[in-house]
N, C-alpha and C positions, 0 to 999 in steps of 0.2 A: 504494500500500500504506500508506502514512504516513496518509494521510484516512482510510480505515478503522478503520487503529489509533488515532487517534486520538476519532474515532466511539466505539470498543468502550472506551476510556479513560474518556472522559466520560461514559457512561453509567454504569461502572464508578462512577464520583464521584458521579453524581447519584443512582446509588441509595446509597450510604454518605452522601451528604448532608452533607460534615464542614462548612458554612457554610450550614445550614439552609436553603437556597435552594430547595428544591424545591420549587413550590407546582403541583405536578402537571400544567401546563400548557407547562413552560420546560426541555424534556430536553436543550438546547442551551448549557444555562445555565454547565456547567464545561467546555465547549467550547476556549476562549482557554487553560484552565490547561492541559489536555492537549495543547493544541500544543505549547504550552513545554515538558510532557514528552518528548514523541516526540520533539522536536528535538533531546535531551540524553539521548537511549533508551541507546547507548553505554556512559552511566556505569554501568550500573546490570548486577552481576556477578553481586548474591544480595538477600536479601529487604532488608539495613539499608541497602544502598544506593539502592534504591526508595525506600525511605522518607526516607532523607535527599534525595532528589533530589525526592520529593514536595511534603516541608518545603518546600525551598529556592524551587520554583515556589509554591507558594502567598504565601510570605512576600515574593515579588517582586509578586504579584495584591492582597494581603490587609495588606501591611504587616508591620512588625516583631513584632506581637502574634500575627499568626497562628498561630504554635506553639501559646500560651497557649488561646485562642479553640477551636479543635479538640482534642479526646480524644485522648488517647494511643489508646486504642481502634481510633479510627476510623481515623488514620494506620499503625496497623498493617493495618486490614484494608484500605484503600487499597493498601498496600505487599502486603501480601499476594496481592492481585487481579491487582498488577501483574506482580509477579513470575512468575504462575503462567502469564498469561496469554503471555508472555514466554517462556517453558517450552515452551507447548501449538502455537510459531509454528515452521514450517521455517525454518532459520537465514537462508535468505536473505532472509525478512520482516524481520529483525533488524535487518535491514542499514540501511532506510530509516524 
């Protein structure tokens, strides 16, 4: 269940694109950062915690600036994505 969700994560990313990466050929590309999501799925209870858990994985991928580097925008609608999707799973997906 974890690879999947983390599949439907990164695609999630790739189309939000928040480190412009997409060059239409590479839908694998946020792949590594949605690991580190799922792996810390857990923390995340409403939409500002997504987002900070988002942050927090990117800034470990992208470095100190990647706040700065990515839209408020786009971190929300990442968070947003996540959160819903999170929502939309029978609890015991949650789990792993």
């Amino acid at each position: 269940m974890s690879r999947i969700l983390a599949q439907t994560i990164a695609a999630d990313l790739y189309e939000i694109d928040p480190f412009f990466l997409n060059v239409g050929c590479n839908p694998d590309e946020y792949l590594p950062e949605a690991q580190g999501i799922v792996e810390r799925i857990a923390e995340v209870t409403d939409q500002a915690t997504a987002r900070a858990l988002i942050v927090e994985v990117f800034v470990e991928w992208f470095g100190d600036d990647a706040l700065s580097r990515v839209s408020a925008e786009r971190y929300d609608e990442a968070a947003r994505r996540l959160f819903n999707l999170l929502h939309s799973m029978p609890p015991v997906g949650r789990q792993s």
